[in-house]
N, C-alpha and C positions, 0 to 999 in steps of 0.2 A: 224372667222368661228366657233371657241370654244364656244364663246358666243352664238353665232346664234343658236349652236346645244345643248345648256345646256336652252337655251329660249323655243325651240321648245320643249324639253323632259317636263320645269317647265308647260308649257300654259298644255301638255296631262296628266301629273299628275292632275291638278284641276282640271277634271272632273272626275279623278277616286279615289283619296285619300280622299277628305274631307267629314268624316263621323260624321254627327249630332254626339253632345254632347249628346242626348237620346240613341243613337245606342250603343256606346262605354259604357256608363252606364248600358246596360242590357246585354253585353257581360258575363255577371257571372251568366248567366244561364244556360252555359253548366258545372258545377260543382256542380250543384244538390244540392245548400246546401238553396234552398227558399223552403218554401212551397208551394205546387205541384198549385196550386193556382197561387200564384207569376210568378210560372214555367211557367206554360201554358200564361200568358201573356205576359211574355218575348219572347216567343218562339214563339205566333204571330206576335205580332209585325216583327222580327226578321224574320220570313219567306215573311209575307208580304212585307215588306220591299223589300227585295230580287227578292220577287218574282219568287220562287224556287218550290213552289209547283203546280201541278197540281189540278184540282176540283176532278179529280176521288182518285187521293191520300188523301185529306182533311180525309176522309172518314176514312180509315186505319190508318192514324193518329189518329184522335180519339179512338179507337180502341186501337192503344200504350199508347195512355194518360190512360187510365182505367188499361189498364196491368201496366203501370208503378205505378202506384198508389197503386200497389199490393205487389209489389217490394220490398225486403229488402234494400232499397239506400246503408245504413251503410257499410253494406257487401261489395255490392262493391268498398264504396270508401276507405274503408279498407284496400283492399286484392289488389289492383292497385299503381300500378307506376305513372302514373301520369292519366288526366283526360282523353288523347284518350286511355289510356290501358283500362280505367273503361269500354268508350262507348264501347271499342270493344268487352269487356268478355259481356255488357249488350247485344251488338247484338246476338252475338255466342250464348250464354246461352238462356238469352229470345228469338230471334227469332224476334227480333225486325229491322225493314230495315227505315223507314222513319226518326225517330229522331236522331238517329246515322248521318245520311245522313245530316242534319241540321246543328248539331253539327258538324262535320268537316268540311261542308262548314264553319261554324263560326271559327272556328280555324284557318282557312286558312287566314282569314283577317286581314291585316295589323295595329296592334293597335297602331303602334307610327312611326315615318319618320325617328328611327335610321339607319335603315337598306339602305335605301332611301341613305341617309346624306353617312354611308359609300360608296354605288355606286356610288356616285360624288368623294369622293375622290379619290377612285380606278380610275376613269377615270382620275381625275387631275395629277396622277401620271403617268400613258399611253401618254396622249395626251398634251404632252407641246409644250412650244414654240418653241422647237428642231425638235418637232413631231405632228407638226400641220395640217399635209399633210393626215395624218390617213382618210380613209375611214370609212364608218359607219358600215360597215358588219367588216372591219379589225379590228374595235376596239371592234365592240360587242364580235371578238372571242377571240382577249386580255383577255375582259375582265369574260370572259368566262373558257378560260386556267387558269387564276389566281384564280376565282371561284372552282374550280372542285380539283385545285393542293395548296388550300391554309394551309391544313393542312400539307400536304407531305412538307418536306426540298429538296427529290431529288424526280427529276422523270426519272422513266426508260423509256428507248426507247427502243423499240425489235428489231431486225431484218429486221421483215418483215415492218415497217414504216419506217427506214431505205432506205432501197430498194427501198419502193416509193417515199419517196425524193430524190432520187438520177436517179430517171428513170425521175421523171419530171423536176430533173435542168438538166438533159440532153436534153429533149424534148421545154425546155424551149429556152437552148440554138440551139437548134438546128432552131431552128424558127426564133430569133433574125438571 
């Protein structure tokens, strides 16, 4: 059953992980260090690709492409923490909505299967052969609880969740 269901997850990752060798090579166009030039064809491609823009948007993008050209880069990659601080002071400040909007869809993409690689083991350590019986909703919240609690050593429980464990193992029991 373990197999069955680490098969079914590998088959739906291969249609959504495997990103051309071009793609992952222009991913360093959200750090503004090409010429603007460079920039703008990274940056097609890269929407294209996706297919995240609109026809009436193309327009106001170009429109940022010219402001941006305007721009002091240095400054902000200066005065920034990392590159989504840059985009963000470039929105706030410029007034800029579309390449921002680009740029953090690009950051949001998965550029290596380390994180992947951990979520299997996190499940191999859930789901063994002691505990093979796990449901697929019970283990997504497994692994979910351990996601959300992995930096904490303890977790607090309140009161009032308390309370609702204790009303529904009553309710529980009461049915059995």
């Amino acid at each position: 059953m373990f197999y069955d269901f680490i098969g079914k997850i590998l088959n739906l990752l291969k249609d959504y992980l495997p990103l051309e060798d071009k793609l992952i090579e222009i991913l360093d166009f959200i750090d503004l260090k090409d010429p603007l030039s460079v920039f703008k064809q990274k940056l097609k491609f890269f929407y294209e690709h996706f297919n995240i823009l609109k026809e009436k948007e193309k327009a106001t993008l170009q429109d940022e492409l010219v402001s941006l050209k305007q721009l002091r880069i240095d400054y902000y990659q200066d005065s920034s923490l990392n590159t989504l601080h840059m985009w963000d002071q470039i929105q706030v400040k410029e007034n800029l909505t579309i390449i921002p909007r680009i740029i953090k869809f690009a950051e949001s993409l998965p550029t290596t299967n380390a994180g992947i690689e951990q979520s299997f083991s996190q499940i191999k350590l859930l789901k063994s052969n002691l505990r093979n019986r796990l449901h697929g909703s019970t283990l997504e919240g497994l692994i979910l609880i351990s996601e959300e609690f992995k930096a904490k050593k303890t977790i607090s429980i309140g009161e009032r969740v308390l309370k609702l464990f204790i009303d529904a193992k009553k309710e529980f029991k009461r049915k059995k």
